[in-house]
N, C-alpha and C positions, 0 to 999 in steps of 0.2 A: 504494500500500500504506500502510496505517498507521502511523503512528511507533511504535517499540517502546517507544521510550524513555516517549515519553506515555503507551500503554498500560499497561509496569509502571508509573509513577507513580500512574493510575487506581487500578487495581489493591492500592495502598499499605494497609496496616492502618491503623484509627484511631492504635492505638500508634504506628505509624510516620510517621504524617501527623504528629501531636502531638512527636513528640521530634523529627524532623526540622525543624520550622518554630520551635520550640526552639533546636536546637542555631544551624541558620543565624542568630536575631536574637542568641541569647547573642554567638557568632564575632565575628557584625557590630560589637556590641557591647564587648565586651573589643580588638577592633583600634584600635576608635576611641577606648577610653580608653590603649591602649598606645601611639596617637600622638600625640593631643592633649596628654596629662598631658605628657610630657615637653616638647612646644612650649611648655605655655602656662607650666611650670618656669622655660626656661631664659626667656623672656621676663622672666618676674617677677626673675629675677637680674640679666640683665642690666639692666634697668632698678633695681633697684638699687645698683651696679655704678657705672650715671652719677650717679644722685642724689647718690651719696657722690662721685665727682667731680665736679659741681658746686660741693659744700661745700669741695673743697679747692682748687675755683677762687676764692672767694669770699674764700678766706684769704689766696690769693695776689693777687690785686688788691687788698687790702686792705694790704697790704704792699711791693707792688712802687710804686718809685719812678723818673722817668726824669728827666732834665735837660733845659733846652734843646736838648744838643747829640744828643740821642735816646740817650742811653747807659742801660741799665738797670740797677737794681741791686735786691736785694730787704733789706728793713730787719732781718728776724728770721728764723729758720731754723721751717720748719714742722714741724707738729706731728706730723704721722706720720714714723717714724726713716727708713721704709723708703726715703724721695723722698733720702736720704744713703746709703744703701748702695750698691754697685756692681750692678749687671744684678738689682735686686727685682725688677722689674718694674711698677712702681709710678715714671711717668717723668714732667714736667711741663718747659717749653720755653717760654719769653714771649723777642717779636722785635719788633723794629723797622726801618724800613729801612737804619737805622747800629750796629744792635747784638743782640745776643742772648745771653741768657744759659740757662742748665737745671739740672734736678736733677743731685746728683752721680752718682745713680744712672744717668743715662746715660752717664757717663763719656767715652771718649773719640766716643761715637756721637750720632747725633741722631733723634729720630722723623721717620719718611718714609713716605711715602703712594705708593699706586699704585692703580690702575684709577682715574681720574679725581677720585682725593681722597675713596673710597668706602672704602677699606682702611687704616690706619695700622700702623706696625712699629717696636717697639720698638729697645734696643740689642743684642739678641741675636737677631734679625728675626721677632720673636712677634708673632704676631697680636694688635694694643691695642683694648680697649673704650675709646673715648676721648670726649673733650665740647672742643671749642675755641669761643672767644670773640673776639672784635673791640673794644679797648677803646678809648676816645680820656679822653688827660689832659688839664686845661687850661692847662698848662705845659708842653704840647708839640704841635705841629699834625698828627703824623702819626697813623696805625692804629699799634695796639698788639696783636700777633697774640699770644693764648696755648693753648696745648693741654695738656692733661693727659690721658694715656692707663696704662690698666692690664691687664696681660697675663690675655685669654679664655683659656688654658689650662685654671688651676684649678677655673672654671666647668666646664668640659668634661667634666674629671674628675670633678666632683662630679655631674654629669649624668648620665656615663655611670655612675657606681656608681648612683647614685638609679634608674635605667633597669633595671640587672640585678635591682634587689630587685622595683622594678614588675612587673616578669615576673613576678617568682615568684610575689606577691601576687595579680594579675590571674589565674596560671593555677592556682594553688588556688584561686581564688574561682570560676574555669569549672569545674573539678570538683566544688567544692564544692554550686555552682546546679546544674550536668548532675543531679550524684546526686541532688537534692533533687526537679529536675523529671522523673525518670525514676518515683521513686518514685511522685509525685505521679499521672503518667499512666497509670500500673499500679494503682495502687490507685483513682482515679478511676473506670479503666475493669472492673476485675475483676467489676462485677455481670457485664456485657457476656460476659463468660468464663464466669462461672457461667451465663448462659444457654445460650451453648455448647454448659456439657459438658450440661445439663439437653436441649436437646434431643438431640443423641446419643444419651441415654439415652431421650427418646421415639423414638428414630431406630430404638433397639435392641432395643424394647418393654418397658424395665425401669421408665417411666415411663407416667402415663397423662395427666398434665399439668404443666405447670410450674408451683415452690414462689410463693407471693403475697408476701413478706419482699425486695423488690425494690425501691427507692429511687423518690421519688414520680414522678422523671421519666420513670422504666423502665415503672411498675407501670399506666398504664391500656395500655402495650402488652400488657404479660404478661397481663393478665386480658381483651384481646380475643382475643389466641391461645391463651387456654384454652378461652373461649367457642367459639371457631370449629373448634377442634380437636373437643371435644364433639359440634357443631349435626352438624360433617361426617361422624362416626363414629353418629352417630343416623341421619340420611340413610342411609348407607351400606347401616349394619344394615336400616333398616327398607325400604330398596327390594329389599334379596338376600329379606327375609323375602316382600315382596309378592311379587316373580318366581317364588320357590318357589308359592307360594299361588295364582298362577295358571296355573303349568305345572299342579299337581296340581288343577285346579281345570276346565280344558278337556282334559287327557288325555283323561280319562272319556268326556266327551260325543264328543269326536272320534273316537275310538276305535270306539264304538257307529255311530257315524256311515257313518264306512267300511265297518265293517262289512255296514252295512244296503244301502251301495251296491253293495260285492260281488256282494251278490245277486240284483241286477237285472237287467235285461237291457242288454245292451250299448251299443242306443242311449240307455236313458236313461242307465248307468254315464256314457257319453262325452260326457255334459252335464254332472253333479254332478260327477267326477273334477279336472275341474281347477277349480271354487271349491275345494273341501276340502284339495287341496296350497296350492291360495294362501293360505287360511289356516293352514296348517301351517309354510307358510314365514316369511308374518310374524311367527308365535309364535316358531319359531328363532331371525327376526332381534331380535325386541325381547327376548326373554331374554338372547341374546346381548350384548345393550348392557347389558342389566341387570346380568351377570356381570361387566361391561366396566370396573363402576362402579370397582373397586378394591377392595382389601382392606379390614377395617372399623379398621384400625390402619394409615391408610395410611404414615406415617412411619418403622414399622418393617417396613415389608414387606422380605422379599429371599429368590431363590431364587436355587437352584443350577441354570444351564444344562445344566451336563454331567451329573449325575446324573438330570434329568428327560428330556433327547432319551436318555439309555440305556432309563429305563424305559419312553419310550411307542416306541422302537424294537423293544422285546423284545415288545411288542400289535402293534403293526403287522406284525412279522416271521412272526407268528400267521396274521392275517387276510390277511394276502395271502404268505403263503409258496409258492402256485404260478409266484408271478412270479417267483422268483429274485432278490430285490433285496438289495444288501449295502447297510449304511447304515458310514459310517466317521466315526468320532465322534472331532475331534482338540481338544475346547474344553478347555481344563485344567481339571482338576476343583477345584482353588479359585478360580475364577469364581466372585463373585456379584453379582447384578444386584437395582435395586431394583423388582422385583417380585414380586406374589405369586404364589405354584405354583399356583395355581388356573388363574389368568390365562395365565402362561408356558406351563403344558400347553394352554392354548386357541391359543393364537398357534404355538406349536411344532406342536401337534399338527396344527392344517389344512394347516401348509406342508410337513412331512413326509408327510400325507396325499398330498397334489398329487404329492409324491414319487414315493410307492410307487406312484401311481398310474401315473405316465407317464415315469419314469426307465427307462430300457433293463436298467441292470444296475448302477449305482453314485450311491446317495447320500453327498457329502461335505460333514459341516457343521465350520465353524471360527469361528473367535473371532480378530478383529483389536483392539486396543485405542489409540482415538484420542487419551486425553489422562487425564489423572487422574480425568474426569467421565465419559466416553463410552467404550462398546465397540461394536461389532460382532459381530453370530453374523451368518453366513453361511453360508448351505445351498445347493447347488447340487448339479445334476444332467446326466445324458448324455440326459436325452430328447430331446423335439423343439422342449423351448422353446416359447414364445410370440414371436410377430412382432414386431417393434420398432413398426409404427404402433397396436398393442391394447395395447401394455403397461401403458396408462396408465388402463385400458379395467378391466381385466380387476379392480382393487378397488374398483369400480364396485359400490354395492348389486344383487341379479341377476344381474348380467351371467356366461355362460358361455359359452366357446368351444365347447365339443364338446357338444350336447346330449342326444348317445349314452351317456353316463358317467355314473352316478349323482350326483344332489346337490344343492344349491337353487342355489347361484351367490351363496352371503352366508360363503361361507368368508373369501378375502380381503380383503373389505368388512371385518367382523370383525375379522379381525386388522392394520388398515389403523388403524381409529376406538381399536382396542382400544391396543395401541402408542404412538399419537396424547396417550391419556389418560395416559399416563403420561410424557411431553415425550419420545418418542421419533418413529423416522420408520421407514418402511420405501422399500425402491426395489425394483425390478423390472429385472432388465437379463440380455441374453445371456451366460452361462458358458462359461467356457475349455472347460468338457467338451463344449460343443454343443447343452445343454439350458439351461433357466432358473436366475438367480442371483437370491435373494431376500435381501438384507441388511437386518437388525435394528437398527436404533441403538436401543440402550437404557444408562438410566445405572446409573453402577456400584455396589456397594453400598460402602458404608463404615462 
C-alpha cells in the first residue's frame, strides 16, 4: 500500500509546500544561532578571562623574587585589590620545591586541581578559569611553578542572562520573518487564487473566459486556456450543429426509402430491409457520439440525477405501463453531477430503458458517494440479469443478447463511450435482487 504520509505530503498546496520549507530552514536556522551565539560568547570571554590573567602573570614574575635557599617572596603588592581580599575569587599561588607562597585572597586555602590537572578550585571550591607557568631564575636551579586562577561563575551568569534575552531576540525575529514570509507567499501566490475562483466561475457558467491582467509568468498560461476553452466550445457547437444537419438531412430520404420498400414484394423487401436498418443504425450510432460530444460550456455543465430519473420514469411508466414496473428512486435530490441533462437523460434513459424492459416488477436506483470527487448512481433490477461470461460483451458497439426485443444493440455502447467522455466509468455486475447492476461513476458537481 502507499505511504499516506507521502501521499498527503504530494498532495500539499503550493502555500503549504512554501511556508512549510520556510518555516523548517527558518527553525533550522534560529536553533543554530541559539547554540552557536552563546558557544562562541562564552569562548570569546573566556578567552578573555586568561589574556587578563596572563597580564597579571607577567606582573607577578616581574616581581616575585627567590633566594638561593628557594624561598619566595614577592617585592610589591599587585595591582588588582581583589588578589588581597579574602575568597574574590580572583586567586594567584607561585611554588617551589622548598616554598610557597599566594594571594591573601586564598586565605587559609590553596588552589587544587582534579580530573588529571584538567579542573582547578579555588578557596571556596569554585570552578577557576586559570593560566599557570613554569618559571626558572638564575639564582636558583629549580622550576618555579605559578598559577593564577579566577572564579567561571560570573561568566556563567552573564551567559546565562545574555542567553534569556537571545531567546527572546531570536524568537521575535522567527515571528517576525514567519509573518513576513507568510505574507510574502500569499501575496506571491494570490494570482494562483484569482484563477481559482475565475474558473469556478467558468465552472458555474458566470464566466466565459479568464480576465488577461495576470502576471507575465501566469499570463501565456491564461491566454492558452482561453484559446483552448474557445477552439473546444467552437468544436463543440459546431459538430451538435452538423449532427442536427445531418439527422435532418437523411431522415427524408430514409424515410421515403422504407417507405418504397414497404411496398414491395416480400422477397425483394427481404433483401433491401436489412441495408436500410444498417444504415439506420449507424446514423443512431454516430449521432449518438455526436450528442456524446458534451455540453458547449463544458466547465459548467451539471445536472441533477434525481430530478431527471423522476422525469424520464414518469415517460417510461407511460410507455410501458402494461408491465407493471415500479421504479424506486432513492438519489437525494441535491445531487449534482458534472454533466449535462442532455447527456445524463441519454445515459439514464437507455439503462432505465433495459429496465423496464426486463425487470420483473422493481427498478431500484441509488446514489453511493466515493470521495469529495466521485459518486455512484446505481440502478438495479429483479430480472434475469445478464451472464457473468457477456457482461463485458454486452457494451460492445451491436452487440444484443435477445434478438426478439426491439433495438439496435448501441444503447450500452452509448452510454459506455458516452460516460467515458466525461472521466467517468460504468460496470456491469449481478444484483442483490437477481437481475442486473449497472453502476455510474460520474464526478460530482461543485
Amino acid at each position: 500500500m502507499p505511504n499516506k504520509a507521502g501521499i498527503l505530503f504530494k498532495r500539499l498546496s503550493l502555500k503549504s509546500r512554501l511556508v512549510l520549507a520556510a518555516t523548517v530552514w527558518l527553525t533550522a536556522m534560529i536553533i543554530a544561532a541559539g547554540v552557536t551565539v552563546p558557544s562562541q560568547v562564552y569562548s570569546y570571554m573566556v578567552d578573555d578571562a586568561k589574556a587578563q590573567l596572563n597580564i597579571y602573570l607577567d606582573e607577578i614574575t616581574g616581581n616575585l623574587e627567590v633566594d638561593e635557599a628557594g624561598e619566595l617572596t614577592l617585592s610589591t603588592q599587585l595591582s588588582d585589590p581583589r588578589f588581597s581580599h579574602p575568597y574574590s575569587g580572583l586567586y594567584w599561588s607561585a611554588s617551589t620545591d622548598q616554598s610557597q607562597i599566594r594571594s591573601r585572597s586564598l586565605w587559609d586555602r590553596q588552589i587544587t586541581f582534579k580530573d588529571k590537572n584538567t579542573e582547578a578550585f579555588g578557596a571556596r571550591d569554585e570552578l577557576l578559569i586559570y593560566v599557570d607557568s613554569t618559571l626558572y631564575f638564575p639564582d636558583y636551579d629549580g622550576p618555579i611553578h605559578i598559577t593564577i586562577g579566577i572564579d567561571e561563575q560570573p561568566i556563567e551568569d552573564t551567559l546565562h542572562k545574555l542567553m534569556g534575552q537571545l531567546w527572546i531576540i531570536l524568537a521575535l525575529l522567527y515571528v517576525g520573518v514567519m509573518a513576513i514570509i507568510v505574507i510574502q507567499v500569499f501575496w506571491s501566490l494570490s494570482p494562483l487564487t484569482k484563477m481559482h475562483k475565475e474558473l469556478n466561475q467558468l465552472r458555474s457558467g458566470d464566466k466565459t473566459q479568464l480576465e488577461d491582467d495576470y502576471p507575465s509568468e501566469i499570463a501565456p498560461v491564461v491566454s492558452d486556456l482561453n484559446a483552448l476553452v474557445f477552439h473546444y466550445q467552437e468544436l463543440l457547437d459546431r459538430a451538435r450543429h452538423h449532427a442536427g444537419n445531418l439527422s435532418h438531412a437523411l431522415k427524408t430520404p430514409l424515410s421515403v426509402l422504407k417507405n418504397e420498400v414497404a411496398t414491395l414484394d416480400d422477397d425483394t423487401k427481404q433483401h433491401l430491409q436489412p441495408p436500410l436498418d444498417q444504415i439506420q443504425n449507424q446514423i443512431d450510432y454516430h449521432l449518438g457520439r455526436a450528442r456524446m460530444a458534451g455540453s458547449k460550456n463544458i466547465l459548467s455543465v451539471r445536472a441533477n440525477p434525481s430530478q431527471r430519473i423522476d422525469a424520464i420514469s414518469m415517460a417510461f411508466d407511460k410507455v410501458y405501463a402494461d408491465r407493471g414496473i415500479t421504479l424506486i428512486n432513492e438519489v437525494d435530490s441535491e445531487l449534482e453531477v458534472s454533466i449535462d441533462p442532455t447527456d445524463l437523460d441519454e445515459m439514464v434513459g437507455n439503462l432505465l430503458e433495459n429496465g423496464y424492459l426486463w425487470a420483473q416488477s422493481i427498478i431500484r436506483v441509488h446514489a453511493q458517494t466515493l470521495d469529495q470527487e466521485n459518486v455512484n448512481i446505481i440502478i438495479e433490477d429483479d430480472g434475469p440479469g445478464i451472464p457473468e461470461e457477456k457482461l463485458t460483451q454486452v457494451v460492445k458497439r451491436g452487440v444484443r443478447l435477445d434478438e426478439t426485443t426491439p433495438g439496435t444493440g448501441l444503447g450500452l455502447n452509448i452510454v459506455s463511450e458516452m460516460v467515458h467522455s466525461y472521466r467517468g466509468e460504468i460496470a456491469l455486475s449481478r444484483s442483490s435482487m437477481g437481475g442486473l447492476k449497472t453502476v455510474l461513476t460520474m464526478k460530482l458537481s461543485h
